[in-house]
VMD Tcl script that draws the C-alpha trace (Angstrom):
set ca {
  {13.14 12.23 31.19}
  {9.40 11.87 31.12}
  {7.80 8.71 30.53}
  {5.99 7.21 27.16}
  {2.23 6.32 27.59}
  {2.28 3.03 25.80}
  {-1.63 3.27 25.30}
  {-1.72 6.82 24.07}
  {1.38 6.41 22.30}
  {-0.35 3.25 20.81}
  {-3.37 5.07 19.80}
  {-1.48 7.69 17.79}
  {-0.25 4.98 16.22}
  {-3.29 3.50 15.08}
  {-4.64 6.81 14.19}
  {-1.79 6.84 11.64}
  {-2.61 3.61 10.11}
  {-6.42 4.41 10.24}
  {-5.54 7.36 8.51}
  {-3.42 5.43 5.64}
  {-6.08 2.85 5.46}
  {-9.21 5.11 5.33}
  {-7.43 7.44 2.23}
  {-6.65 3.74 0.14}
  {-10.47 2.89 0.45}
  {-12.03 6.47 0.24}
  {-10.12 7.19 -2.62}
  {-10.75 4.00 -4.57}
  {-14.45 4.52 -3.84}
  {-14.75 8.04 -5.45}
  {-11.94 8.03 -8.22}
  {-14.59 6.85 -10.90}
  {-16.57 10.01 -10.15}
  {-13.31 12.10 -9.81}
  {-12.47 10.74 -13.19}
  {-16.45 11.64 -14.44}
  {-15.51 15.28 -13.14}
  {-11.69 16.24 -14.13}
  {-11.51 14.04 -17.01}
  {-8.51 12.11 -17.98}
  {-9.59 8.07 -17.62}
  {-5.86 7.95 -19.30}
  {-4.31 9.20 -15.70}
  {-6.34 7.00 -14.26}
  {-4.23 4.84 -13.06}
  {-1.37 7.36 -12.55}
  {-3.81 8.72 -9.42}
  {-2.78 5.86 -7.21}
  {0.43 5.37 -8.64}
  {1.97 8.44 -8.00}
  {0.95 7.81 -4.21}
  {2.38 4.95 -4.38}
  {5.78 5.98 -5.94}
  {6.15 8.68 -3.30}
  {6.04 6.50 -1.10}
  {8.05 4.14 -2.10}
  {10.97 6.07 -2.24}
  {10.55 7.74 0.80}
  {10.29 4.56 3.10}
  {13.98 3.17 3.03}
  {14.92 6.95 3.39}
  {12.50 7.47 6.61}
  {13.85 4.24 8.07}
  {17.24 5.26 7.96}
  {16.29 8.61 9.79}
  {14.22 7.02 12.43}
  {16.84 4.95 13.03}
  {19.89 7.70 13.14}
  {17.48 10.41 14.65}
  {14.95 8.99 16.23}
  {11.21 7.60 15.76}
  {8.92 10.73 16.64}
  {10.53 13.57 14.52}
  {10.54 11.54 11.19}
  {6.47 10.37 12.39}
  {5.50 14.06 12.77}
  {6.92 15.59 9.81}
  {5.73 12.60 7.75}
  {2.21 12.91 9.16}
  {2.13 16.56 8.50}
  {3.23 16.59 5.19}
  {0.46 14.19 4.08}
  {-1.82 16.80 6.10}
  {-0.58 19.20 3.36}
  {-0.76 16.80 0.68}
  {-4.35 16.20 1.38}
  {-5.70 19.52 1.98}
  {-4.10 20.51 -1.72}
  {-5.43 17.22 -3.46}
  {-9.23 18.32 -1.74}
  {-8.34 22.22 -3.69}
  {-6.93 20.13 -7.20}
  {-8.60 21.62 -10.28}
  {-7.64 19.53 -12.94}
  {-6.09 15.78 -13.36}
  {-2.53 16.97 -13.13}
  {-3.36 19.30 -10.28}
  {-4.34 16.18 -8.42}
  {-1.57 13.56 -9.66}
  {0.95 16.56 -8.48}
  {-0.69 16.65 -5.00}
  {-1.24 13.18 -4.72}
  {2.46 12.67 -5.30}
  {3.29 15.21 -2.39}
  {1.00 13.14 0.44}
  {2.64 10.04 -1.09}
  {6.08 11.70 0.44}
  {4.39 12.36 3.54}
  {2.56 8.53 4.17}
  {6.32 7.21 3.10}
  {6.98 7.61 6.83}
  {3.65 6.80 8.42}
  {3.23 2.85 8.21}
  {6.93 2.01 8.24}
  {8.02 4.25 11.75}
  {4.38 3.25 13.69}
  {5.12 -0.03 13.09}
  {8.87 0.22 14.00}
  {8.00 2.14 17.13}
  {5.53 -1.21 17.76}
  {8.56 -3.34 17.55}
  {10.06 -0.78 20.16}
  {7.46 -0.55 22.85}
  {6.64 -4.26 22.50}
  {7.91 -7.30 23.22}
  {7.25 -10.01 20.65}
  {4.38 -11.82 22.24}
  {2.69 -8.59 22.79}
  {3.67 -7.04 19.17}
  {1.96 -10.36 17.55}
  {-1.18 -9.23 19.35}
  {-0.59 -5.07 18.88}
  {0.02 -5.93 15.32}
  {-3.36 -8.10 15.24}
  {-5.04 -5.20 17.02}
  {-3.51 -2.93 14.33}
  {-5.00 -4.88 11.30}
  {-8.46 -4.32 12.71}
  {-8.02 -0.54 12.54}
  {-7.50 -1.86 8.42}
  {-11.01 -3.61 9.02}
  {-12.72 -0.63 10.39}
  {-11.21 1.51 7.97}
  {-12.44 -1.03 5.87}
  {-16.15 -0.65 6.50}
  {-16.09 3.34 7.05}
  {-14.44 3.94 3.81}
  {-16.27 2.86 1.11}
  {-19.59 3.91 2.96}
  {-17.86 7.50 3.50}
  {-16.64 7.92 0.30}
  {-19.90 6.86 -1.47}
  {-21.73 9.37 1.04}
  {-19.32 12.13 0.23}
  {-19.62 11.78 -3.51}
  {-23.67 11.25 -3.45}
  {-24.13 14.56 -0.65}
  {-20.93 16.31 -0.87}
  {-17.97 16.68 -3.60}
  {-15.01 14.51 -4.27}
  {-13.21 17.11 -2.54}
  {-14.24 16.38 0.86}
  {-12.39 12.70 0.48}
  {-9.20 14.69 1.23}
  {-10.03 16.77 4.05}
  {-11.82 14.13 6.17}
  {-7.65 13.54 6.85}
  {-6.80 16.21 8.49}
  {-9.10 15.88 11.80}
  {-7.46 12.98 12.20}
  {-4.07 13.43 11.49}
  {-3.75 16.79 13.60}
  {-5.33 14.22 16.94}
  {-2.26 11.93 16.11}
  {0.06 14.57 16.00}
  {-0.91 15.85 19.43}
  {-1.26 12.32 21.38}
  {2.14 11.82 19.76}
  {3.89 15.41 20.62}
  {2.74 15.19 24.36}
  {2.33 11.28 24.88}
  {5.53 9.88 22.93}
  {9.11 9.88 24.26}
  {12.33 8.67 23.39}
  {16.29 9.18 25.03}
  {18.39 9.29 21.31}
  {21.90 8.87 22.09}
  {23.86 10.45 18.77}
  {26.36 9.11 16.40}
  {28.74 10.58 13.71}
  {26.15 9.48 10.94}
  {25.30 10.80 7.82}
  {22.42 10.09 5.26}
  {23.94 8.34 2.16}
  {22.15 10.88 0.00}
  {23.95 9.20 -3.36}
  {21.63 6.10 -3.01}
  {18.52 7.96 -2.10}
  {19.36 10.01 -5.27}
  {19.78 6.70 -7.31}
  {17.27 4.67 -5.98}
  {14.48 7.64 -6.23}
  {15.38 8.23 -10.04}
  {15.87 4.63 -10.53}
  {12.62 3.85 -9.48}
  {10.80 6.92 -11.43}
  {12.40 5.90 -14.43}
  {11.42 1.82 -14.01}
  {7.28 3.21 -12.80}
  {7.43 5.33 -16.28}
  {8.61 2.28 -18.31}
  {5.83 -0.19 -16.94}
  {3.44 2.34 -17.31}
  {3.63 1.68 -21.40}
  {4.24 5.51 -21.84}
  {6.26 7.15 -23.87}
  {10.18 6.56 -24.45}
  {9.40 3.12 -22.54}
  {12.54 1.21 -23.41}
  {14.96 3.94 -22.65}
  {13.20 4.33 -19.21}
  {13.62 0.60 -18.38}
  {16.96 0.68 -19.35}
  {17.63 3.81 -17.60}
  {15.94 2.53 -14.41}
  {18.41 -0.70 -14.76}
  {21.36 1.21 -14.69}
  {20.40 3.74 -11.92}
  {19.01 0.74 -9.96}
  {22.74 -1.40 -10.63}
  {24.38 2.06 -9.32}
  {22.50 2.01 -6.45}
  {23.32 -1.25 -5.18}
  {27.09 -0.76 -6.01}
  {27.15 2.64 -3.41}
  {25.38 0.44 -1.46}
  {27.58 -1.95 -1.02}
  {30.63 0.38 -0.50}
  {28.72 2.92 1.70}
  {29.81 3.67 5.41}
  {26.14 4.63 6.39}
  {24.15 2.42 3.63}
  {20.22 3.68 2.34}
  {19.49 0.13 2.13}
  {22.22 -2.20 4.06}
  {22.63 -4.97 1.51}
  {23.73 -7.26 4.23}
  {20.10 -7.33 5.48}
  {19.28 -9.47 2.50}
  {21.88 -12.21 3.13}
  {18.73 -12.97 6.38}
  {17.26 -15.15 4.53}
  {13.37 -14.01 6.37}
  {14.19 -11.04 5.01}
  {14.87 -11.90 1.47}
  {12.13 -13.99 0.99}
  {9.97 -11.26 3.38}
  {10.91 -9.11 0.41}
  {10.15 -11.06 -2.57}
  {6.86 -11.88 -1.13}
  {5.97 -8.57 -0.45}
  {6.37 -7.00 -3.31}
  {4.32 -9.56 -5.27}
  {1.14 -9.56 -2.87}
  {1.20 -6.21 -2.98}
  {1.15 -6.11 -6.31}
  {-1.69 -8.38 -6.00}
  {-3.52 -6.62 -3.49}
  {-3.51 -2.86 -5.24}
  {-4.06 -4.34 -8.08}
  {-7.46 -5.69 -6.81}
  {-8.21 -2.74 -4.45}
  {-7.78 -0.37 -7.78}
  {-9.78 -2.27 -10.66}
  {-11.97 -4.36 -8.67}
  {-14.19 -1.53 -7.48}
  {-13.59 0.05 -11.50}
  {-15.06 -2.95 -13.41}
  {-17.99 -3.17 -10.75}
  {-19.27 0.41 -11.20}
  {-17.85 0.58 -15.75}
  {-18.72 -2.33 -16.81}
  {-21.58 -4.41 -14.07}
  {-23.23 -0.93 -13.76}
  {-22.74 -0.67 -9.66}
  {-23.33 2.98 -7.77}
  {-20.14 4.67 -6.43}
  {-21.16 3.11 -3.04}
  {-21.43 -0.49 -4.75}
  {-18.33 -0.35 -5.87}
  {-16.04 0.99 -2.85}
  {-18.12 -1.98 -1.12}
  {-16.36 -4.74 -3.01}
  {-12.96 -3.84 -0.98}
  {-14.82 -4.29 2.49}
  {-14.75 -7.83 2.20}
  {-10.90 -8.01 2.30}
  {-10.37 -5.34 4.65}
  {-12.54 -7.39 7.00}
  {-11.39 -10.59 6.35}
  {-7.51 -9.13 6.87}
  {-7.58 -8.06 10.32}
  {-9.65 -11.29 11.55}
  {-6.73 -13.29 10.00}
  {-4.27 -11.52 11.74}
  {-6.26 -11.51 15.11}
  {-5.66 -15.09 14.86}
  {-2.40 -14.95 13.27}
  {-0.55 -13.24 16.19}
  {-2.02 -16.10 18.56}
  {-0.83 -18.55 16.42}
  {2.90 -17.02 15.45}
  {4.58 -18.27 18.98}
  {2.56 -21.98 18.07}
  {2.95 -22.50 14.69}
  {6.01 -20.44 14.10}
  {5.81 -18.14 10.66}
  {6.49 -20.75 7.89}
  {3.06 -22.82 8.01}
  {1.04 -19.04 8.30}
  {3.04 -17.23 5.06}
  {2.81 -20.76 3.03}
  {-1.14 -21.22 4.41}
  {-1.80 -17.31 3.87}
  {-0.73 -16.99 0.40}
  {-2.72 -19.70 -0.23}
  {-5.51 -19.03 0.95}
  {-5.08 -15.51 -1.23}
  {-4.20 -17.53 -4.63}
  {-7.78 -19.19 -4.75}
  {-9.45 -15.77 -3.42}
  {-7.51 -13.70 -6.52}
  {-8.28 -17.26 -8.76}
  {-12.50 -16.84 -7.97}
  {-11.46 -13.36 -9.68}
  {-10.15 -14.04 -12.58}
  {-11.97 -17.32 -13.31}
  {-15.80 -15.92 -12.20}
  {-15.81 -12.01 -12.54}
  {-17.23 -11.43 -16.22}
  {-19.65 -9.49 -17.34}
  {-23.19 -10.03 -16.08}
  {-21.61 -11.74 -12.65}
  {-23.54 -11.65 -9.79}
  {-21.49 -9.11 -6.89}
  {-21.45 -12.25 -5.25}
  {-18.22 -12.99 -7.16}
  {-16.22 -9.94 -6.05}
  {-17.67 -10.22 -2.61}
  {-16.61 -13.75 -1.92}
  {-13.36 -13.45 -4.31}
  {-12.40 -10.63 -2.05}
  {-12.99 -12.15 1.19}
  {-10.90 -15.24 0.88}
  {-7.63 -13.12 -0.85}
  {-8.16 -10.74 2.56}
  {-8.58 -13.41 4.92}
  {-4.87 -14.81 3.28}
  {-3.33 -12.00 3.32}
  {-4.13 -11.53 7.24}
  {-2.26 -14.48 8.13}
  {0.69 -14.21 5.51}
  {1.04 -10.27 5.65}
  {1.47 -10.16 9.35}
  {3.84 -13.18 9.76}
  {6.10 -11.74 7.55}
  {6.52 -8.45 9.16}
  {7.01 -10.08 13.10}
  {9.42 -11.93 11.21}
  {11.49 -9.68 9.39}
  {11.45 -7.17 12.98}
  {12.54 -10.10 15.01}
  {15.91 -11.28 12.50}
  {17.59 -7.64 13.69}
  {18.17 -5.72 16.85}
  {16.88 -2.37 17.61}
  {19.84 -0.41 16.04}
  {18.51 -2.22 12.32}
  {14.83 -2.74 13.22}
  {13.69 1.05 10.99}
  {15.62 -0.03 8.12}
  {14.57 -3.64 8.27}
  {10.81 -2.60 8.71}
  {10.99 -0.02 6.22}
  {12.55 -1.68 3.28}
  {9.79 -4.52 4.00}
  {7.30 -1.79 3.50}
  {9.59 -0.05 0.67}
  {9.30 -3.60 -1.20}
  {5.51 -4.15 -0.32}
  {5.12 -0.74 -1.83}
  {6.99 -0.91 -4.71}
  {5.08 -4.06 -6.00}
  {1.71 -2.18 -5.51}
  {3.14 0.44 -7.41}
  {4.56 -1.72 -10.43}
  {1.46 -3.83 -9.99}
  {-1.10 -0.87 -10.50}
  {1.14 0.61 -13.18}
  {1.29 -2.66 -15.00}
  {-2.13 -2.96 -14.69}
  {-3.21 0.78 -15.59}
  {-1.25 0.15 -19.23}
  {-2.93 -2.71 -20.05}
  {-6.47 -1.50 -19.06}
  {-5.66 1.59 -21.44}
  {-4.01 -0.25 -24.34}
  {-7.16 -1.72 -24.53}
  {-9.53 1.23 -24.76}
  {-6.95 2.32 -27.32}
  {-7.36 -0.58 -29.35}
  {-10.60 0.63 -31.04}
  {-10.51 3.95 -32.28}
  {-13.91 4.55 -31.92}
  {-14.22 4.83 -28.25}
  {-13.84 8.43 -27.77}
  {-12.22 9.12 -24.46}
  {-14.74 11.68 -23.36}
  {-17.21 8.52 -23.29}
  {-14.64 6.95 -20.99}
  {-14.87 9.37 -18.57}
  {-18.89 9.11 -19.13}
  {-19.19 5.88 -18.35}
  {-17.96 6.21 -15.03}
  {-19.77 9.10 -13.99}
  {-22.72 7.93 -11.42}
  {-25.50 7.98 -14.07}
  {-23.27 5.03 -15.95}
  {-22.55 6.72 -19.47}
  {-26.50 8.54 -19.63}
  {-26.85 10.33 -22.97}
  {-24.07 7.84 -24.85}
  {-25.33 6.32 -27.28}
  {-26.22 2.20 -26.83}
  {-23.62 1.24 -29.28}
  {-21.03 3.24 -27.97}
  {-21.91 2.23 -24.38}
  {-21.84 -1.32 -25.11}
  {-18.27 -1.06 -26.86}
  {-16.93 1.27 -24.49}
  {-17.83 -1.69 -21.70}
  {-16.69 -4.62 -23.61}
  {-12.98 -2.78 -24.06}
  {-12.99 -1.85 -20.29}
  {-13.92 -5.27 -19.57}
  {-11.60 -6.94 -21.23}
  {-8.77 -4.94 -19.97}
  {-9.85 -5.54 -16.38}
  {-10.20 -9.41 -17.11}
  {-6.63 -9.59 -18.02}
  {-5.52 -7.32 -15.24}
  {-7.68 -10.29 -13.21}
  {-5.26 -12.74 -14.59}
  {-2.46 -10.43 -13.72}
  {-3.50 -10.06 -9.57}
  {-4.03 -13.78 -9.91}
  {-0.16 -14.49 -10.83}
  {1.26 -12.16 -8.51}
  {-0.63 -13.86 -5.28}
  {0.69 -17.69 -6.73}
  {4.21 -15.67 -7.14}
  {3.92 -14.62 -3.69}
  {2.82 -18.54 -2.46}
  {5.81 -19.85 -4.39}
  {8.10 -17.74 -2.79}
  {6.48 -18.27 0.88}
  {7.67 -21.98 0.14}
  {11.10 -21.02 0.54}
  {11.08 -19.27 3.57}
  {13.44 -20.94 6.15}
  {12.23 -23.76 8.68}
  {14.81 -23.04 11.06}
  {13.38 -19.39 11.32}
  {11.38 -19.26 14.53}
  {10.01 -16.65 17.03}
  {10.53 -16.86 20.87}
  {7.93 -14.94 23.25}
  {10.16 -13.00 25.46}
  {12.26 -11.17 22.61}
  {12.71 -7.83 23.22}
  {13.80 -4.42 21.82}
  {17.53 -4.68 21.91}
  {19.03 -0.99 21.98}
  {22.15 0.56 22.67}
  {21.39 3.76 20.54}
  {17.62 4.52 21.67}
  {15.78 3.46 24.81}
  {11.96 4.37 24.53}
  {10.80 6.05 27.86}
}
mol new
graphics top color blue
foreach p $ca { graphics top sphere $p radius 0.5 }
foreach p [lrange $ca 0 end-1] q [lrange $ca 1 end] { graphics top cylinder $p $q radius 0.2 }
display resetview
């Protein structure tokens, strides 16, 4: 059996992540003049979401897989599909064309962040993982700083279009380092993939992303989604070879992991989406400008969680999740309270900075903890429905906040939804008339200001449930990888 190359291995890894982390800030950056282009401000929103929904349902499903088959097959096909996924979204033609392709690279990053991070938690023992994982946030921060520079240099010299293929150079070098570097002994069992809950819990969560989204048929969507969602949980319980092991929730780390999750994500996709839109529609910013506001938190993330994994074994988890989320309630509070019309980009600057730097210290304290309350055989189920929570508040967050935003552009009949799109093309709405420009910004900005309020609640949601996580709850520096199924070579 040949041997794994932790530091290639590791690098593949972090090409993965760099690769998830560069697409979130690329694509926030040039989505205004995407919009400006294809039309359709009304899909706005619907852009990141259905990323984020394919996702979501994909990550408890990958989990299971890594854990029943193994981590490298499920990391290859997931990184290959979102190869695909990209390289159609850089060819879409229309709005739809691009929601549609967006969707399919959501189903192949469902497996990327979830299985590198498990295969972290394999490789690593926990003192080390606290640092890889540290290490791992500052691929975030780079991403960080490239993005929004590369995706306002690809819109101003290039097309949108190139946003999508700048992916595939770097996925194909992680799928090599990882084919010839990465290597794992899988010892079988009689398993099966409980396809009833993946069934449930995909259509269940459709339905409940269509029902916060304010569209059409809303109530029996929600109502649908509860009873799909109620369904799942009862095969859940009763299944030999559970989706989603309910008994992972009776940890209490892990419940509270969960809760958490969900609502800073919500928080932080939330301010990662409409942060950089109300910069460039309604304070007049460049393309560039606006992808810029994100680089604060992306930098102030990964320096958190530098620190964070030195102080996890002194500290313990409690004091950095409570501390964290804290920390990201006044950052998301500057937001909401500051960012108004005329606001100097200061505001989002310094707003963004402080949520990031909290979220480095919670965001990463949470995961070590949730991958260090199971043993190897549960650590890619454990992981993933972290990230499957995590992901599914982003998703309900920007969904939320992508109804609201266009129930208020609705509210005034005038604006015509061609000026929409106008307004967020780089000449900022040229050739509307001043009346129409100036009503167009006040319902954008308005819309934004509440979704403000919105990211501001789900980051004090997050800090009230951080206040519950257990005491007793406490990591120990020479935990390993437990395994009697997998032992990584």
């Amino acid at each position: 059996m040949r041997t794994t190359q932790r530091p290639l291995t590791t690098l593949a890894l972090a090409l993965c992540l760099f690769m998830a982390a560069l697409e979130m800030t690329v694509v926030s950056t040039a989505m205004p003049t995407v919009v400006s282009d294809l039309g359709g401000l009304h899909s706005y929103a619907w852009v990141f979401t259905a990323y984020m929904l394919a996702s979501t349902i994909t990550v408890p499903i990958y989990g299971k897989l890594a854990d029943l088959y193994g981590r490298k097959p499920v990391l290859l096909f997931g990184v290959g599909l979102f190869l695909v996924g990209s390289i159609a979204s850089g060819l879409a033609t229309s709005m739809g064309m691009l929601i549609a392709f967006r969707t399919l690279q959501g189903l192949g990053a469902g497996a990327m962040q979830p299985v590198a991070l498990t295969v972290v938690g394999d490789l690593y023992t926990l003192e080390q993982r606290a640092r890889v994982q540290g290490a791992f946030s500052a691929v975030w921060g780079i991403a960080g700083l490239v993005g929004p520079l590369t995706g306002g240099l690809i819109v101003k010299y290039l097309t949108w279009h190139w946003i999508f293929f700048v992916n595939v150079p770097i996925g194909v070098g992680a799928m090599l380092l990882l084919g010839v570097f990465f290597h794992e002994r899988i010892q079988r069992k009689p398993q099966r993939l409980d396809i009833a809950g993946a069934v449930l819990l995909s259509a269940g969560v459709v339905l409940l992303l269509i029902g916060v989204q304010g569209m059409d048929h809303q109530l029996p969507a929600l109502v649908g989604a509860g009873v799909l969602l109620a369904a799942f949980v009862f095969v859940e319980l009763r299944a030999a070879e559970p989706l989603l092991p309910m008994s992972l929730f009776r940890i209490p780390a892990i419940a509270i992991s969960s809760v958490a999750g969900a609502l800073f994500s919500s928080a932080q996709f939330g301010a990662t989406t409409y942060v950089p839109l109300y910069v460039q529609a309604v304070l007049g910013g460049s393309p560039t400008m606006a992808g810029g506001m994100i680089t604060p938190m992306i930098v102030g993330w990964p320096l958190a969680s530098l620190l964070a994994g030195r102080l996890i074994l002194r500290m313990g988890f409690r004091p950095l999740i409570i501390g964290g989320f804290g920390m990201a309630g006044a950052g998301t509070a500057l937001m909401a309270l500051l960012l108004k019309p005329g606001a100097p980009l200061l505001v989002p600057e310094v707003a963004m900075g402080v949520f990031g730097l909290g979220l480095g210290f919670a965001s990463t304290s949470l995961l070590i903890a949730v991958q260090t309350s199971v043993g190897w055989e549960l650590r890619g189920v454990a992981t993933a429905s972290n990230m499957f929570f995590r992901t599914i508040g982003g998703a309900l967050g920007v969904g939320v906040m992508g109804g609201v935003m266009v129930s208020k552009l609705l509210e005034d009949p005038s604006i015509p939804l061609s000026a929409a799109n106008q307004i967020l093309s780089p000449e900022h709405g040229r050739g509307l008339a001043p009346e129409v420009l100036h009503t167009l910004g006040d319902a954008l900005g308005r819309g934004l200001s509440l979704n403000f309020w919105l990211i501001c609640a789900s980051a004090l949601g997050a800090f009230s449930a951080g206040l519950f996580f257990p005491r007793t709850h406490r990591p120990t520096p020479t935990s390993l990888p437990s395994s009697d199924a997998v032992a990584p070579h």
